[in-house]
PAKOLSE-90520 format. One line per field, with one value per residue (C-alpha): chain; residue number from 1; x, y, z. Coordinates in nm, 3 decimals. Layout:
residues N
chain: c(A; ...)
resi: c(NUM; ...)
xx: c(X; ...)
yy: c(Y; ...)
zz: c(Z; ...)
//
This chain:
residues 503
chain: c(A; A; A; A; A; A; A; A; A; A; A; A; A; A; A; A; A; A; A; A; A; A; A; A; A; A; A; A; A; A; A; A; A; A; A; A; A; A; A; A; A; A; A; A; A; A; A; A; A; A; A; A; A; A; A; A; A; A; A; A; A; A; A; A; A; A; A; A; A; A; A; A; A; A; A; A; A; A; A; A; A; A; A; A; A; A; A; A; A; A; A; A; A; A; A; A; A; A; A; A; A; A; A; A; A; A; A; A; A; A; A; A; A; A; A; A; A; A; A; A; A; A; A; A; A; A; A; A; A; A; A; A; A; A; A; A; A; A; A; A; A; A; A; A; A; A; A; A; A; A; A; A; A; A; A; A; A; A; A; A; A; A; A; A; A; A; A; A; A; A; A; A; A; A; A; A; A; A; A; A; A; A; A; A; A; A; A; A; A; A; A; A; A; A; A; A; A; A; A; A; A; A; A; A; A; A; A; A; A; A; A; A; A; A; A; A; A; A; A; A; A; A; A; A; A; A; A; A; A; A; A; A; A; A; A; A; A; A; A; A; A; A; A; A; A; A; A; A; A; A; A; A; A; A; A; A; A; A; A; A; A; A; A; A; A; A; A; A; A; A; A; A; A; A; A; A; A; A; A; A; A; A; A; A; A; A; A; A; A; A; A; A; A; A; A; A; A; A; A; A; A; A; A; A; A; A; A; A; A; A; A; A; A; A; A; A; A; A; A; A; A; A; A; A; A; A; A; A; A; A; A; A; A; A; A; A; A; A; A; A; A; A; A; A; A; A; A; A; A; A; A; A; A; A; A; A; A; A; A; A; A; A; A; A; A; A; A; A; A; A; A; A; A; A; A; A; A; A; A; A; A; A; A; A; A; A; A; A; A; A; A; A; A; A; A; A; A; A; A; A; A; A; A; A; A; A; A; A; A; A; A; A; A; A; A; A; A; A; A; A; A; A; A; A; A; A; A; A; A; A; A; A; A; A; A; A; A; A; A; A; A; A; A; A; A; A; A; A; A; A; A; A; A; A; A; A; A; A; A; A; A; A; A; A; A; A; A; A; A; A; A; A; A; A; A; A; A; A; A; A; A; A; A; A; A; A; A; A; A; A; A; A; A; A; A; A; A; A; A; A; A; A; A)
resi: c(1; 2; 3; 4; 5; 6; 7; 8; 9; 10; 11; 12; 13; 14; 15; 16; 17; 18; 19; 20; 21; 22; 23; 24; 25; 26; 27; 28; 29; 30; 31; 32; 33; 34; 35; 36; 37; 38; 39; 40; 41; 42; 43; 44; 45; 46; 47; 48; 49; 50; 51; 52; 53; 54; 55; 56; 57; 58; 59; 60; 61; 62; 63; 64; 65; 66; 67; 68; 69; 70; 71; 72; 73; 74; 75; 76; 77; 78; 79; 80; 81; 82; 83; 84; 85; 86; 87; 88; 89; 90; 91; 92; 93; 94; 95; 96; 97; 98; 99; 100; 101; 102; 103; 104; 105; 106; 107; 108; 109; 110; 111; 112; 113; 114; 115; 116; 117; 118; 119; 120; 121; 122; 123; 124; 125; 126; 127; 128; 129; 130; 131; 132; 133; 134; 135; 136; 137; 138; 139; 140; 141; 142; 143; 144; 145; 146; 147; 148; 149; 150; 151; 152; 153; 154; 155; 156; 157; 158; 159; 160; 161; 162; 163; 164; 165; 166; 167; 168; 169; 170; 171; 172; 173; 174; 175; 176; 177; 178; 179; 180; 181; 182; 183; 184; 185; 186; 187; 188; 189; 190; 191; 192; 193; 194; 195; 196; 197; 198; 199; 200; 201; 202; 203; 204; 205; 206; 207; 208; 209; 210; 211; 212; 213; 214; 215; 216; 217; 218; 219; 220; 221; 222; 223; 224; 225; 226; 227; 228; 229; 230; 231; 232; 233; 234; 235; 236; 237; 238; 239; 240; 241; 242; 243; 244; 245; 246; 247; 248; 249; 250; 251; 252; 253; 254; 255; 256; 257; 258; 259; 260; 261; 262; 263; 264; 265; 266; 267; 268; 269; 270; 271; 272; 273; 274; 275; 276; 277; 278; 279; 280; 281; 282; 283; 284; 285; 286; 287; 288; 289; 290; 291; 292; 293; 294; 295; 296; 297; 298; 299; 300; 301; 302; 303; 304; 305; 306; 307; 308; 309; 310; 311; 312; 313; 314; 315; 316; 317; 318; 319; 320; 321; 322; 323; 324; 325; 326; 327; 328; 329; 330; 331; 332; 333; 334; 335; 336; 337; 338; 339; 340; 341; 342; 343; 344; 345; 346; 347; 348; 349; 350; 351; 352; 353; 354; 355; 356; 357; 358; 359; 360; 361; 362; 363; 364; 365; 366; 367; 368; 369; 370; 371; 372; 373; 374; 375; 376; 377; 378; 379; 380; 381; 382; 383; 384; 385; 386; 387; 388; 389; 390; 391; 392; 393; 394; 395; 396; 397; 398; 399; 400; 401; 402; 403; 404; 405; 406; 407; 408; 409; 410; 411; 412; 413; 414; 415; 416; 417; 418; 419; 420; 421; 422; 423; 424; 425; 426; 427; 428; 429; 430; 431; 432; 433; 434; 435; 436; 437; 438; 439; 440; 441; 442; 443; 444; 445; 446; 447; 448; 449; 450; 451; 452; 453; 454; 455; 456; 457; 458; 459; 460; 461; 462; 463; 464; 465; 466; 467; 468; 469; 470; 471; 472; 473; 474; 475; 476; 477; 478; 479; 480; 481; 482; 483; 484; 485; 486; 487; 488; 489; 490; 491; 492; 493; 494; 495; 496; 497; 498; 499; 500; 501; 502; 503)
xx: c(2.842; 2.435; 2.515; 2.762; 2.469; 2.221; 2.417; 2.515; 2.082; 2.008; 2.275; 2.121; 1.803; 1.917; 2.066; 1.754; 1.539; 1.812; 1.819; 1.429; 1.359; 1.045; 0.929; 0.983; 1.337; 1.421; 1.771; 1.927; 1.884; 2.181; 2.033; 1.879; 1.559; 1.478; 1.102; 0.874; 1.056; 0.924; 0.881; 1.091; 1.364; 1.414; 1.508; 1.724; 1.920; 1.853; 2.063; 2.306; 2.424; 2.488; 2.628; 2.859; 2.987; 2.979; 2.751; 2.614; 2.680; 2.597; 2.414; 2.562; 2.438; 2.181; 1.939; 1.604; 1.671; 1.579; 1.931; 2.130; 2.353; 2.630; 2.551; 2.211; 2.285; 2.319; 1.976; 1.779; 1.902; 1.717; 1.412; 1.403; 1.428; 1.071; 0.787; 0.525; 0.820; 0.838; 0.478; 0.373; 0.319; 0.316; 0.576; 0.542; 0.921; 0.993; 1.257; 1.466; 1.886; 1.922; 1.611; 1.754; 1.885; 1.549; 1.436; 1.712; 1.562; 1.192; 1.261; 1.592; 1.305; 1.046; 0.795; 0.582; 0.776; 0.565; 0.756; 0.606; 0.631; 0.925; 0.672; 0.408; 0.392; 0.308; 0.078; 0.074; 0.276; 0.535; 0.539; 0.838; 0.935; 1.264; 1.401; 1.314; 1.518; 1.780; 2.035; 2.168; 2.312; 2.041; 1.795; 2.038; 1.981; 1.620; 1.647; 1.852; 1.646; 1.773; 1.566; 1.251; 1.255; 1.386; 1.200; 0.872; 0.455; 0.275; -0.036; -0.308; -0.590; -0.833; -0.589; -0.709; -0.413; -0.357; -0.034; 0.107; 0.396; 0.520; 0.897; 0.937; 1.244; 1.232; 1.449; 1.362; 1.139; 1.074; 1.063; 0.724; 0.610; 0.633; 0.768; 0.850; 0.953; 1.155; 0.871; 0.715; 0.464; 0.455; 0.483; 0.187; -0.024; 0.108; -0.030; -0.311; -0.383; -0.372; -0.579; -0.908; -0.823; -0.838; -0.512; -0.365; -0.568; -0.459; -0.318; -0.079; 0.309; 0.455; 0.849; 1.125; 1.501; 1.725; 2.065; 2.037; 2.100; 1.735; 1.628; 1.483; 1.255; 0.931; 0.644; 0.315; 0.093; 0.341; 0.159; -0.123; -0.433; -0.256; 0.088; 0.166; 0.318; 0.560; 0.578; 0.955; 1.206; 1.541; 1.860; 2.230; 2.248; 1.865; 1.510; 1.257; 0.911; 0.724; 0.375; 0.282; -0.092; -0.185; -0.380; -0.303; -0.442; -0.794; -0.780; -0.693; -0.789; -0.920; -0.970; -0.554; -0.545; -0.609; -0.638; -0.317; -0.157; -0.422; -0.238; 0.098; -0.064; -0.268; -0.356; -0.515; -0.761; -0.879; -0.937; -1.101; -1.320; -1.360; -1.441; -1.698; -1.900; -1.899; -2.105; -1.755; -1.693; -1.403; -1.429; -1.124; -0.919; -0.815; -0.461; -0.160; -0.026; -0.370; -0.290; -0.189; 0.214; 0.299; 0.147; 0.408; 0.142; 0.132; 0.484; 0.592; 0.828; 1.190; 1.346; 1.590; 1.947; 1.952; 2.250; 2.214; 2.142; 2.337; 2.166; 1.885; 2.000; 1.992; 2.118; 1.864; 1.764; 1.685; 1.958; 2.084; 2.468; 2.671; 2.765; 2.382; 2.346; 2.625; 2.461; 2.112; 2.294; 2.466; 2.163; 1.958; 2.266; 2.206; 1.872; 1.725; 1.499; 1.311; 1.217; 0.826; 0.734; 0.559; 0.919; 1.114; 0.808; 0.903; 1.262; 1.263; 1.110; 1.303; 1.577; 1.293; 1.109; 1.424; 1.440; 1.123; 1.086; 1.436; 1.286; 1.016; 1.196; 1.395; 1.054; 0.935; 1.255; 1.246; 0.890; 0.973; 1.302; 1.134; 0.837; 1.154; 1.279; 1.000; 0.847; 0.511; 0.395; 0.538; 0.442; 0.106; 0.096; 0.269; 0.040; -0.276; -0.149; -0.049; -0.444; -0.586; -0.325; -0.478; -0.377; -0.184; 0.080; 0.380; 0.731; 0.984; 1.315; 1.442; 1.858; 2.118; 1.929; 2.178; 2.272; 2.028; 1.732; 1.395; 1.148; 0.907; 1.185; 1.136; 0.780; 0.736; 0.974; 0.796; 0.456; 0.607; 0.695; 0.388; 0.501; 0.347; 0.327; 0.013; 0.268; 0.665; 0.863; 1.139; 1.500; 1.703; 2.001; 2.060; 2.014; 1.713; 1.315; 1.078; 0.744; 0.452; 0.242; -0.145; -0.047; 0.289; 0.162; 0.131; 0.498; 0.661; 0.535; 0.653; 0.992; 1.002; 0.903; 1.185; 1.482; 1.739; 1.590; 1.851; 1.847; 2.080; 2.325; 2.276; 2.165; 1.898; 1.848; 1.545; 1.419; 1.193; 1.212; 1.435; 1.163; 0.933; 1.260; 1.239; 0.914; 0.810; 0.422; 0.484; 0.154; 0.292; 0.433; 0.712; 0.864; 1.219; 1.147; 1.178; 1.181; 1.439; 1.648; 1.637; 1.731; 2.004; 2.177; 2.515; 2.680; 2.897; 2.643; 2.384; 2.723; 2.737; 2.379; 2.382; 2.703; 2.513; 2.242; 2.464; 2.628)
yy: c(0.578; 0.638; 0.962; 0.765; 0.511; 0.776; 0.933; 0.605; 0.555; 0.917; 0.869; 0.518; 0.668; 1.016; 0.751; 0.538; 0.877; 0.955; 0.655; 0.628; 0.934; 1.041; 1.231; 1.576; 1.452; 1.376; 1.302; 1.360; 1.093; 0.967; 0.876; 1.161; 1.054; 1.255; 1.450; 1.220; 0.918; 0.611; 0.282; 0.101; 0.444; 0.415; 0.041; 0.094; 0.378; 0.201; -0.138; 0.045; 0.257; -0.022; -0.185; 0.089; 0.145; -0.275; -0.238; -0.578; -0.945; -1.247; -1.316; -1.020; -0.849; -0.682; -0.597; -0.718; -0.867; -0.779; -0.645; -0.872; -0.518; -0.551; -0.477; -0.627; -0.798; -0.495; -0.392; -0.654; -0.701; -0.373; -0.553; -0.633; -0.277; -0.209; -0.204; -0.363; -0.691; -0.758; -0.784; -1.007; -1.341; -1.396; -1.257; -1.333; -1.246; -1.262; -1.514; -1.323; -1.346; -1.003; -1.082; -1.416; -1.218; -1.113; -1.475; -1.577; -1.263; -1.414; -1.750; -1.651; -1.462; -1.779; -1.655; -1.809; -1.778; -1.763; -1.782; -1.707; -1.995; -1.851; -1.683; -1.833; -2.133; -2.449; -2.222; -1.887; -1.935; -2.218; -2.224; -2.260; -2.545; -2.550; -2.889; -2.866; -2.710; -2.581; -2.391; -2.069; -2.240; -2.482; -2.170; -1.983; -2.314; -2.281; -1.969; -2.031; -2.075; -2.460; -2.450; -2.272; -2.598; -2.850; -2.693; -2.554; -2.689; -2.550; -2.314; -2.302; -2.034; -2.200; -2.162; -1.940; -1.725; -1.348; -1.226; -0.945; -0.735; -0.846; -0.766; -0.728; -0.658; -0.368; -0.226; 0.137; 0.320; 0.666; 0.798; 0.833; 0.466; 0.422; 0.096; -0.027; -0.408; -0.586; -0.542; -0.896; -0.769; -1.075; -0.855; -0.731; -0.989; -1.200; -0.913; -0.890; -1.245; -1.199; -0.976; -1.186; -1.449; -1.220; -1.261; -0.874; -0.580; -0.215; -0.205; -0.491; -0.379; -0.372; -0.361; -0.321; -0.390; -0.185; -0.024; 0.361; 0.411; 0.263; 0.530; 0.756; 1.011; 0.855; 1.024; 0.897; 0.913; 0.591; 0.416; 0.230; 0.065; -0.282; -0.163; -0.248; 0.078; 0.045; 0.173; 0.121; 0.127; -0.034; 0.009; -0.056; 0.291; 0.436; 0.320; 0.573; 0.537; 0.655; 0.783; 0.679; 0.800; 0.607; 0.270; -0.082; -0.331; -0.478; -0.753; -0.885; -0.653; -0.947; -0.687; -0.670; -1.035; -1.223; -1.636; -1.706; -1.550; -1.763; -2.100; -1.972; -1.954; -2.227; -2.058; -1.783; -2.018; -2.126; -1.800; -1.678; -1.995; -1.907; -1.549; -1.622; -1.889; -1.584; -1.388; -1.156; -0.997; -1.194; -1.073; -1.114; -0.816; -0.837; -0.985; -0.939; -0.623; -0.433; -0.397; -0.080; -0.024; -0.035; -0.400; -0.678; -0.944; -1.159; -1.196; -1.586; -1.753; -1.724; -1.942; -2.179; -2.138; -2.399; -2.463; -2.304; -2.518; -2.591; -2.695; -2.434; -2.108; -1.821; -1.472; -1.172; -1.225; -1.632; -1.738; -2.129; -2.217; -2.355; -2.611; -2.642; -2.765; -3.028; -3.199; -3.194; -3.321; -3.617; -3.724; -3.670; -3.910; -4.165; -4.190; -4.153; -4.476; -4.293; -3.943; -3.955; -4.022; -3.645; -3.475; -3.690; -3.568; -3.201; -3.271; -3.302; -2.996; -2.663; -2.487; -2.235; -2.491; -2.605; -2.261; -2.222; -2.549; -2.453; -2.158; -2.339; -2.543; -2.213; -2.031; -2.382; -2.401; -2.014; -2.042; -2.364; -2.185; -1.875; -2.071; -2.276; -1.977; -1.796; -2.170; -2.319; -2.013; -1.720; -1.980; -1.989; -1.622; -1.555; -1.814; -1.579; -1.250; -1.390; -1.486; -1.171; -0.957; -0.734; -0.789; -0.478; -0.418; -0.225; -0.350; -0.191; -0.359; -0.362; -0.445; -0.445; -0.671; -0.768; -1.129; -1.289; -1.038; -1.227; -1.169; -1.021; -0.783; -0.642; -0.664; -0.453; -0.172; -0.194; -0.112; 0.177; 0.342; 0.319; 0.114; -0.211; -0.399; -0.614; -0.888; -0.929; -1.185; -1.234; -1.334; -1.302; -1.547; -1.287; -0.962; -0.847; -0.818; -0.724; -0.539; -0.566; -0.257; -0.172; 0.129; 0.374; 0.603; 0.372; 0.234; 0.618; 0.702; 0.387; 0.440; 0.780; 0.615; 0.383; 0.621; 0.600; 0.332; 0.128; -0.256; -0.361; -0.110; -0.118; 0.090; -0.047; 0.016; 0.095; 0.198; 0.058; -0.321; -0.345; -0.470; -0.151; 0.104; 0.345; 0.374; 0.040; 0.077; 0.026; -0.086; -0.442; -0.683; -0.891; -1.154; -1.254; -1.597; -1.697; -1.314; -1.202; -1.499; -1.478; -1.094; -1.143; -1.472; -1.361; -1.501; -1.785; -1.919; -1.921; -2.076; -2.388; -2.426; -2.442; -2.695; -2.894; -2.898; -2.972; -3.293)
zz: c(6.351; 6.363; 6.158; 5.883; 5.848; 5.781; 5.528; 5.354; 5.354; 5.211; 4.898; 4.822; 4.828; 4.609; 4.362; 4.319; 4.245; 4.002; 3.805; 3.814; 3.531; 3.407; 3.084; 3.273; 3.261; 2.906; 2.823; 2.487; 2.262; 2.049; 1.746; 1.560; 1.381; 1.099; 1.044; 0.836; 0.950; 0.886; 1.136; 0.901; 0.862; 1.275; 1.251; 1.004; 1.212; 1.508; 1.371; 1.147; 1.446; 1.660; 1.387; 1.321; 1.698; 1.790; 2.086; 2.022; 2.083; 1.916; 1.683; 1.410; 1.183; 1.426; 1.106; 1.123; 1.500; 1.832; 1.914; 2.147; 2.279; 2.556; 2.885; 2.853; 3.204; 3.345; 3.242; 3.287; 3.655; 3.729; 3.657; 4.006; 4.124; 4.011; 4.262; 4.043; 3.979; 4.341; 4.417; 4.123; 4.092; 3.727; 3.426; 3.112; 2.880; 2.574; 2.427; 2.260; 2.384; 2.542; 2.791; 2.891; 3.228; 3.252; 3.251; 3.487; 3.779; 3.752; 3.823; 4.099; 4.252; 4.235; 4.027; 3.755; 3.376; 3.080; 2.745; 2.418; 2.176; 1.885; 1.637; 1.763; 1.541; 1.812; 2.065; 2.246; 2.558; 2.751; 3.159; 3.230; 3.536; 3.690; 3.843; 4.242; 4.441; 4.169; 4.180; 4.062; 3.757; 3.636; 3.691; 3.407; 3.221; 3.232; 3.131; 2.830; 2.470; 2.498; 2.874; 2.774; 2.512; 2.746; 3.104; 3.023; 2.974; 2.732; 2.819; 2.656; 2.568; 2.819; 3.081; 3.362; 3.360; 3.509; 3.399; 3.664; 3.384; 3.066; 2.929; 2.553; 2.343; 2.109; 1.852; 1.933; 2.227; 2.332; 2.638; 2.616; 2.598; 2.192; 2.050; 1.751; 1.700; 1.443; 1.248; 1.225; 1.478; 1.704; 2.063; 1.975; 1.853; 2.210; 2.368; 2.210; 2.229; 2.610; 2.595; 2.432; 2.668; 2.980; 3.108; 3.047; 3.063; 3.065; 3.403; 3.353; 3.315; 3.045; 3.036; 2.757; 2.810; 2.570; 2.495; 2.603; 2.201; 2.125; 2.317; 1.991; 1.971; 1.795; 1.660; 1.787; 1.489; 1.393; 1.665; 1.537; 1.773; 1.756; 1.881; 2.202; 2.456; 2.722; 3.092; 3.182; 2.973; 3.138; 3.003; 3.137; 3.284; 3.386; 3.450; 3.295; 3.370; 3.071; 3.209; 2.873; 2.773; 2.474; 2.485; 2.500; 2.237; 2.390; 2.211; 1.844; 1.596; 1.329; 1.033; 1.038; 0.996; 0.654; 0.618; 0.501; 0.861; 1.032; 0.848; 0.990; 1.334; 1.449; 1.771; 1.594; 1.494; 1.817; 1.961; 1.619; 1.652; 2.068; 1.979; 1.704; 1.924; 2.229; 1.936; 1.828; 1.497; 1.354; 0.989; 0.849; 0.684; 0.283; 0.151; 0.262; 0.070; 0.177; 0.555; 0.694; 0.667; 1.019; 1.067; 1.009; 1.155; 0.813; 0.744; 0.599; 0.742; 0.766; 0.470; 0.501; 0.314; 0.013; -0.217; -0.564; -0.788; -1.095; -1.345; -1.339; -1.288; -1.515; -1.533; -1.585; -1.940; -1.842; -1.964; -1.917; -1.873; -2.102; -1.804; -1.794; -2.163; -2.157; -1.861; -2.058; -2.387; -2.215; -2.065; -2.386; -2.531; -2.311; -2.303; -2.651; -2.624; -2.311; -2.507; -2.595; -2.872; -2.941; -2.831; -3.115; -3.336; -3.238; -3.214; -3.585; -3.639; -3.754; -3.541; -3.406; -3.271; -3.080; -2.976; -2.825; -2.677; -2.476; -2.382; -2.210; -2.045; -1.937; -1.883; -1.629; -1.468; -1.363; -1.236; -1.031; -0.877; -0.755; -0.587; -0.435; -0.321; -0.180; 0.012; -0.018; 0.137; -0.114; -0.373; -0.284; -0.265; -0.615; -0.766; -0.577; -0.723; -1.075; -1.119; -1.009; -1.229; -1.480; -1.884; -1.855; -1.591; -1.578; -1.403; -1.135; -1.127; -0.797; -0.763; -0.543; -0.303; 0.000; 0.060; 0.397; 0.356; 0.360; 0.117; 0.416; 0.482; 0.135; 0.128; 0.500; 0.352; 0.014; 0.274; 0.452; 0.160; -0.017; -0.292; -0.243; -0.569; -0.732; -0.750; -0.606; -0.832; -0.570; -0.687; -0.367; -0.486; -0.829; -0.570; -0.723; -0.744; -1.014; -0.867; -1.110; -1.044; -1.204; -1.483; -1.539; -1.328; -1.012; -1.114; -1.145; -0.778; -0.657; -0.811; -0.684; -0.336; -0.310; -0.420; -0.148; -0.052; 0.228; 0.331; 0.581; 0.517; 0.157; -0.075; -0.342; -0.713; -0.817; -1.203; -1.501; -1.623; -1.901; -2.136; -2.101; -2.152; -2.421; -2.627; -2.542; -2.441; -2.014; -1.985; -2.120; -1.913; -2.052; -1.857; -1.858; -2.088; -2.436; -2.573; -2.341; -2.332; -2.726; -2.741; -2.468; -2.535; -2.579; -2.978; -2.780; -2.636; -2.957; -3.115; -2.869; -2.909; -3.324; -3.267; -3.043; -3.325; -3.609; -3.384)
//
């Protein structure tokens, strides 16, 4: 019997060395990441592979998510194999769905939860409180996204707080300790945040929980001095301790930051403002489109889906529906007393001057849907950008744009690839983006940039603006108003209008 119990002992033990792999024991990874690989190129064969073999739960598509994969139970329960999990005190997860096991093992084993605040937007960090003496069940409650809202305190950046090992999500990781993100960058900048306020420092633990098909190899000049490395990497079937050599973030890195990411983030304020009075540098980097490609730190916000609306859209060349010009005429009919009295003047004026005041009101109507569209923030942006353009641009149409992608999806790509444009006119409801870039020759390397160029599992169009085709001078920007709309207005519809003249 004292011999069977031994044995049992030494295969429990053989089978915990096994499953605990190191970088001198590199396993094969599935997805094959091609040289010259971008951050953005790994996602995107990171989600379209899981994607293509269903290894993930809700919420679907995976694309520009922290991937919610099956059997992410499994992995996070081995979060309380590790060591350095049992003897701390304080661990600070991430709230994204596959780490809500995660969640669940820190407070089961009754130790402090700290939850990032969802992109950051009302503070750094929720602790989260669980009713005395719960239960298995109302722990998993607390643990739930609905919990971290409904159970938690917030913490703030004068809280004397050490943090023992953080767990972040990833969408790919190598076994050497690189990560890469969804790309909106906020791991990092939690981390880094942290950091300034003294509650991480190089020593603390940092764990990801992933499918073993995130397992990639990743080159490490991708991994810039504000991306945040892993130690462990836990999936359903191994723990692999990374030994990884490069870095943590110190602290935030304020030249990757510009003012309009500090609006989004009110806690970035504070700690600029903390940092500043402790004697810091805190300068500030440039705009958005000037940061480095791997940083996805200024991204705006997600946008909320809007009914189209049906009275102001218009096709590529601007053009209004015939539904559209009813609806104005039978208003016009019933309110002729209310028209001012310099629109009757103009009214009476020839059928070009008809013309061209309905291409303003085309021209307005455009403008005002695409700052709709983009939100206050992308407005604000656009508005920026259209100031600071020079007389002479040239512009990339860019179609084929998949239904749900975000405008910062677009722009991060457009950043990896070295195409970032002076200005993006964003279109997402027609599939499509025009990018206004400084001469030709800026505009021919970023079209030669973004050729098979992929989105979601779609491939994207990419070639000259229609108006600057041909022997057109390139250099001259022509947008899609009064001139196109009067070029491309198809003989029907100029009929309808000239009938709607006549009665």
């Amino acid at each position: 019997m004292l011999v069977l119990t031994w044995k049992i002992f030494q295969c429990k033990s053989a089978l915990k060395k096994q499953l605990i792999s190191n970088t001198n024991n590199i396993m094969e990874p599935v997805i094959k990441i091609n040289p010259g690989a971008s951050k953005w190129d790994i996602r995107q064969r990171v989600w379209d592979y899981i994607e293509e073999k269903n290894l993930a739960n809700f919420p679907r598509p995976v694309h520009n998510r922290i991937p919610n994969f099956k059997a992410a139970n499994q992995a996070c329960n081995r979060l309380a194999e590790l060591q350095e999990f049992k003897s701390s005190q304080t661990v600070k997860v991430n709230p994204d769905s596959p780490q809500q096991q995660a969640r669940f093992v820190t407070l089961e084993a009754q130790k402090t939860l700290l939850v990032p605040t969802p992109r950051l937007r009302s503070g750094l960090f929720n602790k989260i409180t669980p009713p005395q003496g719960a239960n298995k069940e109302q722990l998993r409650v607390c643990a739930s996204s609905q919990g971290v809202k409904d159970f938690s305190v917030p913490v703030g950046l004068d809280a004397k707080v050490k943090v023992d090992l953080v767990v972040v999500g990833s969408v790919a990781v190598s076994e050497k300790g690189c990560r890469i993100g969804k790309g909106e960058g906020y791991a990092d900048l939690e981390w880094a945040m942290m950091a300034s306020m003294g509650a991480v420092n190089e020593s603390t633990v940092v764990v990801t929980v992933v499918h073993d098909c995130q397992v990639v190899d990743i080159p490490e000049e991708l991994i810039g001095t504000h991306d945040l490395t892993v130690d462990y990497i836990l999936t359903p079937t191994r723990v692999i301790k990374t030994e990884c050599k490069l870095p943590k973030p110190q602290g935030v890195i304020w030249t990757k930051l510009d003012a309009e990411k500090l609006e989004k983030i009110p806690i970035l304020k504070k700690l600029r403002a903390l940092e500043e009075q402790a004697g810091k540098d805190v300068t500030l980097g440039t705009a958005s489109h000037a940061a480095e490609p791997g940083l996805q730190t200024n991204q705006p916000k997600r946008q909320p889906r809007r009914r189209p609306r049906r009275n102001t859209q218009q096709d590529t060349e601007g053009e209004t529906s015939q539904e559209s010009r009813r609806e104005k005429k039978g208003e016009a009919d019933q309110k002729p007393r209310q028209q001012p009295a310099r629109a009757r003047k103009d009214s009476r004026g020839s059928g070009r001057g008809d013309e061209e005041g309905e291409a303003g009101k085309v021209a307005k109507g455009r403008s005002r849907r695409v700052a709709r569209e983009q939100g206050p923030e992308e407005g604000r942006g656009e508005a920026t950008s259209q100031r600071k353009l020079p007389q002479s641009v040239t512009t990339v149409y860019l179609g084929g744009i998949p239904a749900g992608l975000r405008v910062s999806e677009l722009k991060t790509a457009l950043r990896e690839r070295s195409a970032a444009p002076l200005r993006l006119t964003w279109q997402g409801a027609q599939h499509r983006a025009f990018l206004d870039y400084s001469d030709p020759q800026v505009a021919d390397q970023a079209l030669e940039a973004l050729q098979g160029l992929s989105l979601n599992g779609h491939s994207l169009q990419a070639e000259l603006a229609k108006s600057q085709r041909g022997h057109k001078r390139s250099g001259q920007r022509q947008k899609p108003s009064a001139a196109a709309k009067a070029n491309a207005s198809p003989p029907d519809a100029k009929s309808d209008a000239a009938k709607e003249a006549d009665q």
